[in-house]
C-alpha positions in Angstrom: -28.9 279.7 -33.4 -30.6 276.2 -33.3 -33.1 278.0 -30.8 -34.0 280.6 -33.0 -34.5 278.2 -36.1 -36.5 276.6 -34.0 -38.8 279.1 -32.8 -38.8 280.7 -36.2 -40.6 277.6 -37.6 -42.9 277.4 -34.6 -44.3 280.6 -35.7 -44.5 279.2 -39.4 -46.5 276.3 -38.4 -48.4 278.8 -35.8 -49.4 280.9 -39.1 -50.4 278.2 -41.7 -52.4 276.3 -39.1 -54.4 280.0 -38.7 -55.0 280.2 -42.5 -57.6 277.4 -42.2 -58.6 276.3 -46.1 -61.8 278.0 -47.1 -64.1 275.5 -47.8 -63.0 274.2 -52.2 -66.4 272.2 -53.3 -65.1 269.1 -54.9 -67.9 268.5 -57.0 -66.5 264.5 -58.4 -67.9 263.8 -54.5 -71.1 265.1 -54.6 -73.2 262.9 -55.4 -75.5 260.3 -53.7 -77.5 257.6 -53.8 -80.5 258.8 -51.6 -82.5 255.2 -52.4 -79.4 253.3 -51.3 -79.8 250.9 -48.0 -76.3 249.8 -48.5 -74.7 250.0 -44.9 -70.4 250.0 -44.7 -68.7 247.7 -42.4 -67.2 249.5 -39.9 -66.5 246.5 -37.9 -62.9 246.5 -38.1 -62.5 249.8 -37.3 -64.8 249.3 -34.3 -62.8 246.6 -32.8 -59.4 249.0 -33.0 -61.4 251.7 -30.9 -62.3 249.0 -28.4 -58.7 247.8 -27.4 -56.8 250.6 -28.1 -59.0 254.0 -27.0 -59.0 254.3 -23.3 -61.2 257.2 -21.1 -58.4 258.4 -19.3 -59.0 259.0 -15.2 -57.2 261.6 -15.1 -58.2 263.9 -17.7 -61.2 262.9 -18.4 -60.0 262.2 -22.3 -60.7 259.5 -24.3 -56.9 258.9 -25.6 -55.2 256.0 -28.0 -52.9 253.2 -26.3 -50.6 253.7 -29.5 -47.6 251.5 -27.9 -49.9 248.6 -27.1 -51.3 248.0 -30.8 -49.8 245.0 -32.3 -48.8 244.0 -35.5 -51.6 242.1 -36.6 -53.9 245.0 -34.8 -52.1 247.4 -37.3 -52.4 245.3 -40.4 -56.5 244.9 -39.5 -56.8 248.4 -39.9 -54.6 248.5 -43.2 -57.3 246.1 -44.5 -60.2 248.2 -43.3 -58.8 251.1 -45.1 -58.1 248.8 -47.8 -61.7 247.6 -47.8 -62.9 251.7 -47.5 -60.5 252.0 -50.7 -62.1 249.3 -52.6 -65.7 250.9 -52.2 -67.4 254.0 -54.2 -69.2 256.5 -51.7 -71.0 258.6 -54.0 -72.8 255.0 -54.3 -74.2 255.5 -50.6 -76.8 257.5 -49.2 -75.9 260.8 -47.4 -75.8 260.3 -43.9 -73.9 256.9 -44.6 -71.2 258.7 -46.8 -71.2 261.7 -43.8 -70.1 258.1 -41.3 -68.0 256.6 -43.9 -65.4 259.9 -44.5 -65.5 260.8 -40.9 -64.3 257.0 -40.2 -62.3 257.5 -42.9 -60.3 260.4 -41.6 -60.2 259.4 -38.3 -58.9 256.3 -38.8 -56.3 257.1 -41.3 -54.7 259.6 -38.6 -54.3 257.1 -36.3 -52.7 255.0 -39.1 -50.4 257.6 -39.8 -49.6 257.9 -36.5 -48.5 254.2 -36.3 -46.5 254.2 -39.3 -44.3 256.9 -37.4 -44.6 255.8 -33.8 -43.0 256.9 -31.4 -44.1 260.6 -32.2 -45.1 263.5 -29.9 -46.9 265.5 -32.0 -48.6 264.7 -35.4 -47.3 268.2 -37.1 -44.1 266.2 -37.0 -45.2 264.6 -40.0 -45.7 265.0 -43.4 -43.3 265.5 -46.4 -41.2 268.2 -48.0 -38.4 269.9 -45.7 -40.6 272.2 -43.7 -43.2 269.8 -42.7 -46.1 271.0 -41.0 -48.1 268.1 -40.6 -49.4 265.2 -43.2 -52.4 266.6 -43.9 -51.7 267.2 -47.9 -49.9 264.1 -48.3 -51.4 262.1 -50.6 -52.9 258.7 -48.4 -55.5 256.7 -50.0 -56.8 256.2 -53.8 -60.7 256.2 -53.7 -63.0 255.8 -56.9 -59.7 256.7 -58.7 -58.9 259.7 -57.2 -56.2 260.3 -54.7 -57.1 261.5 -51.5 -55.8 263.5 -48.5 -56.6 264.1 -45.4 -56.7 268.4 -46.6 -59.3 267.0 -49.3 -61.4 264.7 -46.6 -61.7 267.9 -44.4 -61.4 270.5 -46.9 -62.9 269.6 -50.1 -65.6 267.1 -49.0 -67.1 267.4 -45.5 -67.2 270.9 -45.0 -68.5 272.3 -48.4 -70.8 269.5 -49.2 -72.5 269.1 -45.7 -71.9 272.5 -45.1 -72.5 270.7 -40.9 -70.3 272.7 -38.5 -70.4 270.0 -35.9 -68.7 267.6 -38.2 -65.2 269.2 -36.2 -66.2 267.9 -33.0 -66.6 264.1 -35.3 -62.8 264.9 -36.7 -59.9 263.9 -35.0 -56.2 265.3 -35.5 -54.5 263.0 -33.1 -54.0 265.8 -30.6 -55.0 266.3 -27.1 -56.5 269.8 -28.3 -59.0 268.3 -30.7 -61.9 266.5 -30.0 -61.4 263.1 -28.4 -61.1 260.2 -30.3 -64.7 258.3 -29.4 -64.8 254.7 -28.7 -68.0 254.2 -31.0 -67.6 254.2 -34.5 -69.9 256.8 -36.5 -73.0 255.2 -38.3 -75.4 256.6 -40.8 -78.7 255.9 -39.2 -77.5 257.5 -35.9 -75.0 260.1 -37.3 -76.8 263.1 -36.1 -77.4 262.4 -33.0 -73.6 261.0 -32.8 -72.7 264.9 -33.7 -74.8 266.0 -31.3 -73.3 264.0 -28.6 -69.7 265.0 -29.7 -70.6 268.5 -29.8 -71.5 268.6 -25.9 -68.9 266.2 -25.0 -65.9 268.8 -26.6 -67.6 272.1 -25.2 -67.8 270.7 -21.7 -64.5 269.8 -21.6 -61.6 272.3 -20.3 -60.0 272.0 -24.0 -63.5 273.0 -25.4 -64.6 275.9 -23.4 -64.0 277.3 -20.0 -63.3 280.1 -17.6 -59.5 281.3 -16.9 -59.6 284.1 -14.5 -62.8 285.4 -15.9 -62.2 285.0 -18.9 -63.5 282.9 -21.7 -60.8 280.7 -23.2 -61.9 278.3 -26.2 -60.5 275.8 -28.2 -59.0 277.3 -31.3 -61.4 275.6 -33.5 -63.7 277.8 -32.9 -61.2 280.8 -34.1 -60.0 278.5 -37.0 -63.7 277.6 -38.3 -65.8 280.9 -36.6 -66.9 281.4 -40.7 -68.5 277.6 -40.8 -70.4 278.7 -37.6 -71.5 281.9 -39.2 -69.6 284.3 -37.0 -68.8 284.9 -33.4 -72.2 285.2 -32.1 -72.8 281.8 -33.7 -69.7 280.7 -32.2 -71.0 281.5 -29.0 -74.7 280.1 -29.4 -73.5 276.7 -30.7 -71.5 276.7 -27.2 -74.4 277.5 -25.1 -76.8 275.7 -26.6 -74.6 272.6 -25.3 -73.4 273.7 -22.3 -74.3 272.3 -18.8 -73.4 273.1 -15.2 -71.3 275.6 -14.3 -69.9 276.7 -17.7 -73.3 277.3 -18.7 -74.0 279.7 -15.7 -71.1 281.3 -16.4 -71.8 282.4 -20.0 -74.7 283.7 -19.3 -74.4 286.9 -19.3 -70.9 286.9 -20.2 -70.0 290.3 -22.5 -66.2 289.8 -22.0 -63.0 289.1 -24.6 -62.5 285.6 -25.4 -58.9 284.0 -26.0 -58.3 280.6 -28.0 -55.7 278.1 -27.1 -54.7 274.5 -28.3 -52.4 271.2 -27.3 -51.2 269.8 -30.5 -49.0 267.2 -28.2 -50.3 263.6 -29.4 -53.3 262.1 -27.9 -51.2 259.4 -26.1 -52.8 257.1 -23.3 -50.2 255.6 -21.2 -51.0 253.7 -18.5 -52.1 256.1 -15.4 
């Protein structure tokens, strides 16, 4: 019985996590300040990323040392949320707004993560009796307006920059998603940050590779294939960043493609 409860809500979480959001415009965020040089301190936020996210040997993943942060680690990045909190973005330019609510998002996963630690998977949290994840809770109040992590994802960055490579920027605190970088992302290099992001995920086995013969992606790109266009877009955005063998490979591939993904949390531990 406990089995079958337990698959049964597997398969829940299975189908709400394939009916991505469509992208819902939240148009109290867009707006800019194109002549603003105003640059956010991300500082803080840098110096987590530097003690606590480790390239693991192993896998080749950049992964978070979640059982080494200490208290006063933990309440340095409450005070660099609280100091995101305290600003207006629509007050910043665009590329630094793009930096400050991918920083944003990123690091209030790994907050939430810490609140609940020890936790093996991130869709363990959230609130209500069939929790499937935090990502509607209600985290941070911004400009007046309370924020999730659904509205960050949903309601901002994809409709306003309308920038499909803002998922490889976006971390879910899972070993499927795209690692957790050790840089912070900054306005005057955001782009090319993307850029780099983009051919780190697609190079990695949880990005894109060859099982059998067969292409097997990450299921982002089943999840967000709309954001880049269609399939065929899926597949160009892959080649056009893919390198060595995996770029040989797809060449002239014409086959079926299957989707997979590790929602198991991004935990480094000591190797």
């Amino acid at each position: 019985m406990a089995r079958s409860v337990v698959s049964a809500l597997l398969l829940l979480f299975s189908i709400a996590v394939q009916a991505v959001p469509s992208p819902d415009r939240w148009s109290y965020w867009d707006k800019a300040d194109q002549s603003s040089e105003q640059v956010v301190d991300h500082s803080k936020w840098q110096n987590f990323l530097d003690r606590y996210v480790i390239l693991s040997e192993s896998t080749g993943m950049y992964m978070v040392e979640y059982g080494r942060v200490t208290k006063t680690e933990k309440d340095s990045l409450d005070g660099y949320l609280k100091s995101l909190a305290g600003q207006d973005p629509r007050k910043l330019n665009r590329t630094e707004q793009l930096a400050y609510w991918i920083n944003l998002y990123n690091a209030l996963t790994v907050d939430l993560i810490l609140d609940y630690y020890p936790v093996k998977s991130i869709t363990r949290l959230g609130k209500g009796w069939f929790r499937m994840g935090p990502w509607r809770d209600e985290l941070i109040i911004i400009a007046g307006q309370t924020i999730s992590l659904h509205d960050i994802e949903h309601r901002i960055l994809r409709p306003i920059w309308n920038n499909p490579r803002i998922h490889y920027a976006l971390n879910c605190a899972s070993i499927g998603c795209p690692d957790l970088l050790p840089e912070v992302f900054q306005g005057v290099t955001i782009d090319e940050q993307l850029a780099a992001a983009a051919r780190r995920f697609i190079n990695q086995k949880k990005g894109a590779t060859f099982v059998s013969g067969r292409l097997v992606l990450s299921s982002i790109f089943d999840w967000y294939e709309d954001d880049f266009m269609d399939k065929d877009g899926v597949l160009k955005e892959i080649k056009s960043f893919a390198s060595g063998d995996l770029k040989r490979q797809l060449e002239n591939y014409r086959g079926r493609i299957s989707y997979r993904y590790n929602w198991k949390l991004n935990e480094y531990r000591p190797e």
